[in-house]
C-alpha positions as CSV (number, residue, x, y, z in Angstrom):
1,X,191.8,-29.1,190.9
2,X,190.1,-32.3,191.6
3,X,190.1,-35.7,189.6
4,X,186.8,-35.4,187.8
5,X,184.6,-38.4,187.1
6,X,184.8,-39.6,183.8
7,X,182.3,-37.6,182.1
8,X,183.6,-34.5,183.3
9,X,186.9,-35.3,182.2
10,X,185.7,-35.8,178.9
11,X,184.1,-32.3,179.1
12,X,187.3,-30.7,180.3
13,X,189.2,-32.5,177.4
14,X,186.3,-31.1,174.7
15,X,186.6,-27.2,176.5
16,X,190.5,-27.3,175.5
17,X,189.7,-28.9,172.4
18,X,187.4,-25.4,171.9
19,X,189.8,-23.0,173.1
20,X,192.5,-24.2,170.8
21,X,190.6,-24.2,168.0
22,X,189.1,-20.8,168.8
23,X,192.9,-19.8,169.2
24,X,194.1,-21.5,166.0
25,X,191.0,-20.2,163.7
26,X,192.2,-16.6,162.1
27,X,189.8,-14.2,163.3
28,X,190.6,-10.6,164.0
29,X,190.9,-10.3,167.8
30,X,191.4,-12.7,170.7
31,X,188.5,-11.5,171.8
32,X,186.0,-14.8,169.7
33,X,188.2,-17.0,172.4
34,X,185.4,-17.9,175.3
35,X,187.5,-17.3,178.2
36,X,185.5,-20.3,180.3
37,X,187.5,-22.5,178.2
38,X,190.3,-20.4,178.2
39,X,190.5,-21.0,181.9
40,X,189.7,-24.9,181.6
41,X,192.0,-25.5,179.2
42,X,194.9,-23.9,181.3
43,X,193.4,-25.4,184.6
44,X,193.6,-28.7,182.8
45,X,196.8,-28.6,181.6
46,X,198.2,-27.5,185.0
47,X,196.5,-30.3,186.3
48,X,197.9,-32.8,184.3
49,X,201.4,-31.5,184.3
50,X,201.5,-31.7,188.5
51,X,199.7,-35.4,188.5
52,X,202.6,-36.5,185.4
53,X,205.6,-34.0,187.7
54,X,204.3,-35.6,191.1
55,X,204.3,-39.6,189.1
56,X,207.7,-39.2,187.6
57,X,209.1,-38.0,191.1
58,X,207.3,-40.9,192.5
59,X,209.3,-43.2,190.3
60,X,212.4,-41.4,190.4
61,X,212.2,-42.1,194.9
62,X,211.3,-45.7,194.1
63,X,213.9,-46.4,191.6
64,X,216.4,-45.0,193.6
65,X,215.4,-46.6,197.2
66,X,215.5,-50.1,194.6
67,X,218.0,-52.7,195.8
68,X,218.2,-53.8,192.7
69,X,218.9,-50.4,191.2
70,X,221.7,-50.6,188.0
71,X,224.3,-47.9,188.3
């Protein structure tokens, strides 16, 4: 999943902001959750986890190829 411009970032973040209140609100089925922002919201968070994963790996090489690293 690409890097959205701004705008659709913000759109992204308000589709997960949807699907978790359609999950929190007490209804009598899952079936009131719209699935489009079901799949956002889980697209999103997948993408967010590998960008944060592949940034703390990042700093984990570079901190460890440091000269001036403190053991």
């Amino acid at each position: 999943m690409s890097t959205p411009d701004p705008l659709g970032r913000m759109d992204q973040i308000a589709a997960c902001l949807r699907c978790i209140a359609d999950l929190i609100t007490p209804a009598q089925d899952l079936h009131t959750v719209d699935r489009q922002d079901f799949a956002t919201a889980m697209c999103f968070l997948t993408s967010e986890y590998q960008i944060a994963r592949e940034a703390c790996e990042r700093d984990a090489r570079l901190a460890h190829a440091s000269p001036m690293r403190v053991v």
